[in-house]
C-alpha positions as CSV (number, residue, x, y, z in Angstrom):
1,X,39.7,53.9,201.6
2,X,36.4,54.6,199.5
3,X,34.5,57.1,201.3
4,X,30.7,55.9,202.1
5,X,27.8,56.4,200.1
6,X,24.8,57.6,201.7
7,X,22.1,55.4,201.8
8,X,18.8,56.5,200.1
9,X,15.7,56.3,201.6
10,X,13.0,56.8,199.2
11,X,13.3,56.5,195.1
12,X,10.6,59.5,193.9
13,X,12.9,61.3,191.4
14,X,16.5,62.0,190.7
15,X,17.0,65.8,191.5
16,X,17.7,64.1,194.9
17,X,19.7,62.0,194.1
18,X,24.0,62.1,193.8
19,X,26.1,61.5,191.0
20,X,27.8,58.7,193.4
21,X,24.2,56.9,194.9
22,X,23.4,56.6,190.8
23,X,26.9,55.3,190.2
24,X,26.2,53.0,193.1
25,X,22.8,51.8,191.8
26,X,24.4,51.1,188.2
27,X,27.5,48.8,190.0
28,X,24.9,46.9,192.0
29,X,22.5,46.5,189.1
30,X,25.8,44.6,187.2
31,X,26.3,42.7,190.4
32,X,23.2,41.2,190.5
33,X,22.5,40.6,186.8
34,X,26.1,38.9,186.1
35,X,25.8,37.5,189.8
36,X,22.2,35.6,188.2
37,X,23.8,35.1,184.5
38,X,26.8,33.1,186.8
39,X,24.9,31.1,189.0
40,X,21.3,30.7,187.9
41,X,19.8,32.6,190.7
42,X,20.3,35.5,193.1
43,X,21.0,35.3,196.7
44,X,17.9,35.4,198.7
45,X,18.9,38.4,200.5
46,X,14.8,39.9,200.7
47,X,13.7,37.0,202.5
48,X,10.7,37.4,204.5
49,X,10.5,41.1,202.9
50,X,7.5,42.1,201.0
51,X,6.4,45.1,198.5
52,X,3.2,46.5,197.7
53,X,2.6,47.5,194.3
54,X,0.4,50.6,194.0
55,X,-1.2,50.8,190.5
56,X,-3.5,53.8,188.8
57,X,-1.8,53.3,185.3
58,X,-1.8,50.2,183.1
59,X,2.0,48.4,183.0
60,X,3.9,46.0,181.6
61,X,7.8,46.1,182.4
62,X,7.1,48.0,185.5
63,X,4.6,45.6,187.1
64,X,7.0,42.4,186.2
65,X,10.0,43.4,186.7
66,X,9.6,44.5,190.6
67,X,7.2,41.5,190.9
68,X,10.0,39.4,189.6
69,X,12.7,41.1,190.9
70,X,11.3,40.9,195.1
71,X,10.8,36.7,193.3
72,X,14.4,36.5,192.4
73,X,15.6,37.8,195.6
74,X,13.7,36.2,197.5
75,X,10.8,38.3,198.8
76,X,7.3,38.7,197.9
77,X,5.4,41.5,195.7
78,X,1.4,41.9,196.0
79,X,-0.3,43.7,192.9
80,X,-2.9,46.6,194.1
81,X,-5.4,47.8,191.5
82,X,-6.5,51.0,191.1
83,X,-10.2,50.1,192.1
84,X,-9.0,48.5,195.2
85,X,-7.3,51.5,197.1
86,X,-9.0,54.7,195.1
87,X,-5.4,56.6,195.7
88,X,-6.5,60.3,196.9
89,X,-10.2,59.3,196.1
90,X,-11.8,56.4,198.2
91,X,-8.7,56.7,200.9
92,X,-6.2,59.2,201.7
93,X,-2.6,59.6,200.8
94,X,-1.8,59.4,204.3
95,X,-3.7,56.7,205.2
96,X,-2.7,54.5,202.5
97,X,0.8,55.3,203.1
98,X,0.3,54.8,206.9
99,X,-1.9,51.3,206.8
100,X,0.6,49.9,204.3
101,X,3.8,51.1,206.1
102,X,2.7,48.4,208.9
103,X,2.2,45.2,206.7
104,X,4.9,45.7,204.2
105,X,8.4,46.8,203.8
106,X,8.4,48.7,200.7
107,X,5.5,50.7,198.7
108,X,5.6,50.9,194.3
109,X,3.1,53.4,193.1
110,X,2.6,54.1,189.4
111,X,0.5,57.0,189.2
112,X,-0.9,60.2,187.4
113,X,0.2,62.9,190.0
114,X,3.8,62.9,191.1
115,X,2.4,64.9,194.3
116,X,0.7,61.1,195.4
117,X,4.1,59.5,195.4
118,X,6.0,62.6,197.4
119,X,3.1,62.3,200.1
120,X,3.5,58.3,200.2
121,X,7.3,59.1,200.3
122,X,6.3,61.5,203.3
123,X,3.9,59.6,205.6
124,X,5.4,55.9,205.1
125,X,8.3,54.6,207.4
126,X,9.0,52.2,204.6
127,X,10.9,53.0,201.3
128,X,8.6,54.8,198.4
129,X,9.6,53.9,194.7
130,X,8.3,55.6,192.2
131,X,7.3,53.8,189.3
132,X,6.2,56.5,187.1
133,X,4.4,59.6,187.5
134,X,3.6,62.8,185.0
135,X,6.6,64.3,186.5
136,X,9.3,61.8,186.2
137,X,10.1,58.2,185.4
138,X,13.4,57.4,187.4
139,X,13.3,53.7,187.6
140,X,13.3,53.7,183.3
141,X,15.9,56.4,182.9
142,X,18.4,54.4,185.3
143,X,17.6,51.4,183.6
144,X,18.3,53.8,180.1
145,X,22.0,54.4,181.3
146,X,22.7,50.8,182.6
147,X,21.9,50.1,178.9
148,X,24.2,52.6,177.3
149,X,26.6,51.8,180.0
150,X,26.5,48.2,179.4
151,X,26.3,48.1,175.4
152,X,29.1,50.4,175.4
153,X,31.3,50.4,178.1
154,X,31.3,54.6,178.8
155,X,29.0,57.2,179.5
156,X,30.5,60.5,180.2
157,X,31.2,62.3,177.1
158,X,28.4,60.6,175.4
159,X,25.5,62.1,173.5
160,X,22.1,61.2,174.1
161,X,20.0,62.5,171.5
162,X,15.8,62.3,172.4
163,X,13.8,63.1,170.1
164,X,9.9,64.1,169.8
165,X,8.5,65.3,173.5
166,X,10.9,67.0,175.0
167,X,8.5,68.2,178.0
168,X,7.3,65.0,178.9
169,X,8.1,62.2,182.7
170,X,10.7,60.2,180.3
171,X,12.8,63.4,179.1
172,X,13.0,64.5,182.0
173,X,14.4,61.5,184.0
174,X,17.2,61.1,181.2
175,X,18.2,64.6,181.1
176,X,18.2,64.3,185.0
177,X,20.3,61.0,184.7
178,X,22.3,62.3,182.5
179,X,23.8,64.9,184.4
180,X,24.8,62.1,187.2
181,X,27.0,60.3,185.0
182,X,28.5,63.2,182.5
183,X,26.4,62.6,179.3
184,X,25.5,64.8,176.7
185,X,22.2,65.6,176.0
186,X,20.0,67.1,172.7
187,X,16.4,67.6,172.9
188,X,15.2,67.5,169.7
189,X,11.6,68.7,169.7
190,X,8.6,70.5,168.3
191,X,8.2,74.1,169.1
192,X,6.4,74.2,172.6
193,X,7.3,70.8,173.7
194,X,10.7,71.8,175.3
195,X,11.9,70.5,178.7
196,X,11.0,72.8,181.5
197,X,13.2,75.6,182.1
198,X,13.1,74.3,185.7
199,X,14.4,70.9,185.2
200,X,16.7,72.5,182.4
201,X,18.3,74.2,185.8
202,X,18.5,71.9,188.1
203,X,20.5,69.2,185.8
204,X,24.3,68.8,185.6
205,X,23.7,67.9,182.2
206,X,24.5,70.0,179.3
207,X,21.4,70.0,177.3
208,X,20.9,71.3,173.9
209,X,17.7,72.3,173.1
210,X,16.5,72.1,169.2
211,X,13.5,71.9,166.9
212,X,16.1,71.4,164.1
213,X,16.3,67.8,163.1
214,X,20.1,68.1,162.7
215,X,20.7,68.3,166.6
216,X,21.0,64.5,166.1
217,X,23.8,64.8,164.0
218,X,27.0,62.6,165.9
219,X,24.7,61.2,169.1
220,X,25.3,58.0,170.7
221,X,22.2,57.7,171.6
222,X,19.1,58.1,169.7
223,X,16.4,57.7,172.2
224,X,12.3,58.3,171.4
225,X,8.9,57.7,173.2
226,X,5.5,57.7,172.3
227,X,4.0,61.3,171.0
228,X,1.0,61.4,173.1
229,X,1.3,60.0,176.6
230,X,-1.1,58.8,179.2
231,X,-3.6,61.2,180.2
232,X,-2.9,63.3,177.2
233,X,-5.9,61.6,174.9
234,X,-7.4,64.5,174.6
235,X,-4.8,65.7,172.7
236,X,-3.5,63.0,170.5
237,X,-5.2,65.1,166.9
238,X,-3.1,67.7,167.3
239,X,0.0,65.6,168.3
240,X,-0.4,63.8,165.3
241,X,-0.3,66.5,163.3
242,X,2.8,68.4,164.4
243,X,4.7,65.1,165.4
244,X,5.6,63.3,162.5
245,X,8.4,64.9,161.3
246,X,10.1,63.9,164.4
247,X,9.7,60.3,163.6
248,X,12.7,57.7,164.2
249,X,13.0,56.0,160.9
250,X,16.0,55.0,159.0
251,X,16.6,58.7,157.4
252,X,16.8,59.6,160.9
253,X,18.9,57.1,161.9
254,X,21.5,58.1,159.2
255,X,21.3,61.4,159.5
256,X,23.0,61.1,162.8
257,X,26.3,60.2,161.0
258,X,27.4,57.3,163.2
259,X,26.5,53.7,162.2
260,X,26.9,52.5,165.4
261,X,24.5,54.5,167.4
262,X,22.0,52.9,169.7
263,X,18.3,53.3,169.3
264,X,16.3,53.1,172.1
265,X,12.6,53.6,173.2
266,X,11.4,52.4,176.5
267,X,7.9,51.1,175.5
268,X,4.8,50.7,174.8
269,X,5.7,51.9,171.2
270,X,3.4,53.1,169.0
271,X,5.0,51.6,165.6
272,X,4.7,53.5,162.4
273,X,4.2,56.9,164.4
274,X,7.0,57.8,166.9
275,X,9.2,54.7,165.5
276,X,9.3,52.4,162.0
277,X,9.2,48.8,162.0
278,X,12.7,49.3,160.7
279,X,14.3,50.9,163.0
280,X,12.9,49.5,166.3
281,X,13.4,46.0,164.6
282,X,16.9,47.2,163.2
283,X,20.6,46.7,163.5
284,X,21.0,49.5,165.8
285,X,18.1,48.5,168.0
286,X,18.6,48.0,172.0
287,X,15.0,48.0,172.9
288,X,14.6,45.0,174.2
289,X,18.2,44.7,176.4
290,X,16.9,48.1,177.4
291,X,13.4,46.6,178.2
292,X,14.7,43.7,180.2
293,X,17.5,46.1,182.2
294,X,14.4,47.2,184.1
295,X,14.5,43.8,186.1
296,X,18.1,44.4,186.9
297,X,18.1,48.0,187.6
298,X,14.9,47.5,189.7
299,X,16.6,44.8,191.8
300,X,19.6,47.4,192.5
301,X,17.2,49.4,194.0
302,X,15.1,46.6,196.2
303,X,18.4,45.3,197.3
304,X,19.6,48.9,199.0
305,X,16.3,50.2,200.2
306,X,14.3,47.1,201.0
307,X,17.7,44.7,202.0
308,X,20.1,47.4,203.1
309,X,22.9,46.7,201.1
310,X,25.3,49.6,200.6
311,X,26.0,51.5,197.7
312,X,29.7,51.4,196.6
């Protein structure tokens, strides 16, 4: 018999999360996305259920796919601006956390400080997703390795090779992931925009840290995001000077030494600075599977903390 899986309760980042509860989130990602590819639609198993989305950051996949994922199984998702709660500003943590815990049955937040979605997690009695913060980006980097898993059919023993900002939410969710399901993984970075030490510690993964362009040499998995992220502005001069040798363009593509290698960026891309036309338009190019795995990796995780269905 298959021993149990511990249920999770909230989704902030995946330090607490197991090796097994991510395996269990990537099988019922593949059983609901062949389940809809099969029949047309997903069972209605959120029903009745609702989730508030929390918003201080402009989105794309993140807004529509848990919008379309509570549609698809049958629930209901409500869009809340930034202007209208004033997270921390006009209202308190708490209180948000406490007033939406009683109308609702799950809480999104997209935010700037990963501290606003631990103290959601903390005073809600209804799940907490985190849907990005400046700390981590869990909900992309397991969509990341249902990709990989998915266009390849393996992950452990697999190289994931990210290049540009090492230090930055997305790096650290796939070198997090990463360590759940046995990949490889090469930072391949700037001097001073290495991973933290901290997060370098607490992963399973084993991470190579370069500034030499060859550490792509034999990935899997060339992965990049955008050099200056949001609520870095002020720095975007100086990023644009030291960045764009780091570029992923077709040189860097071969250089890895592996024709089959999968590029992947999780968008918005900034084309003709962290990736070429080429490239993110190319053979090798997963971007947009990867894009549209959000819906089905953000179901997975609806369907076990908002519909209570077991990991296995």
């Amino acid at each position: 018999m298959n021993a149990i899986i511990p249920a999770l309760s909230d989704f902030l980042d995946l330090q607490h999360i197991t090796s097994d509860q991510f395996w269990g989130l990537l099988r019922l990602a593949r059983e609901l996305k062949e389940e809809r590819n099969r029949l047309g639609q997903n069972a209605p198993i959120l029903a009745g259920k609702s989730l508030a989305l929390i918003f201080q950051k402009p989105s794309l996949r993140t807004r529509v796919s848990f919008e379309m994922g509570m549609v698809q199984l049958g629930g209901y998702a409500f869009y809340l601006s930034p202007q209208e709660i004033g997270l921390g500003a006009r209202e308190s943590v708490a209180d948000v956390a406490r007033v939406l815990s009683g109308y609702c049955d799950g809480i999104m937040a997209r935010v700037f400080a990963h501290e606003h979605v631990v103290q959601l997690a903390q005073w809600s009695t209804v799940p907490v997703i985190n849907g990005l913060s400046d700390f981590s980006h869990p909900c992309q980097a397991l969509a990341d390795i249902f990709t990989i898993w998915e266009q390849t059919g393996k992950l452990e023993g697999m190289t994931l090779a990210y290049v540009g900002d090492g230090s930055n939410n997305v790096a650290t969710s796939l070198i997090m992931a990463a360590g759940k399901v046995g990949m490889n993984v090469r930072i391949v970075a700037p001097v001073g925009y290495a991973p933290d030490p901290a997060v370098l510690a607490e992963s399973d993964a084993d991470v190579t840290v370069t500034d030499d362009l060859d550490g792509v040499v034999g990935a899997d998995v060339l992965y990049t995001d955008v050099w200056t992220s949001m609520g870095q502005e002020a720095e975007r001069e100086q990023r644009l000077r030291i960045f764009p040798p780091y570029q992923l363009n077709r040189d860097l593509v071969a250089r890895t030494r592996n024709n089959d290698v999968l590029v992947m960026h999780c968008l918005p891309a900034h084309r003709g600075e962290e990736i070429t036309d080429a490239v993110a338009d190319g053979p090798n190019s997963v971007l947009f599977p990867q894009a549209h795995n959000r819906l089905h990796a953000q179901k997975a995780l609806l369907a076990h903390l908002i519909g209570n269905i077991p990991l296995k």
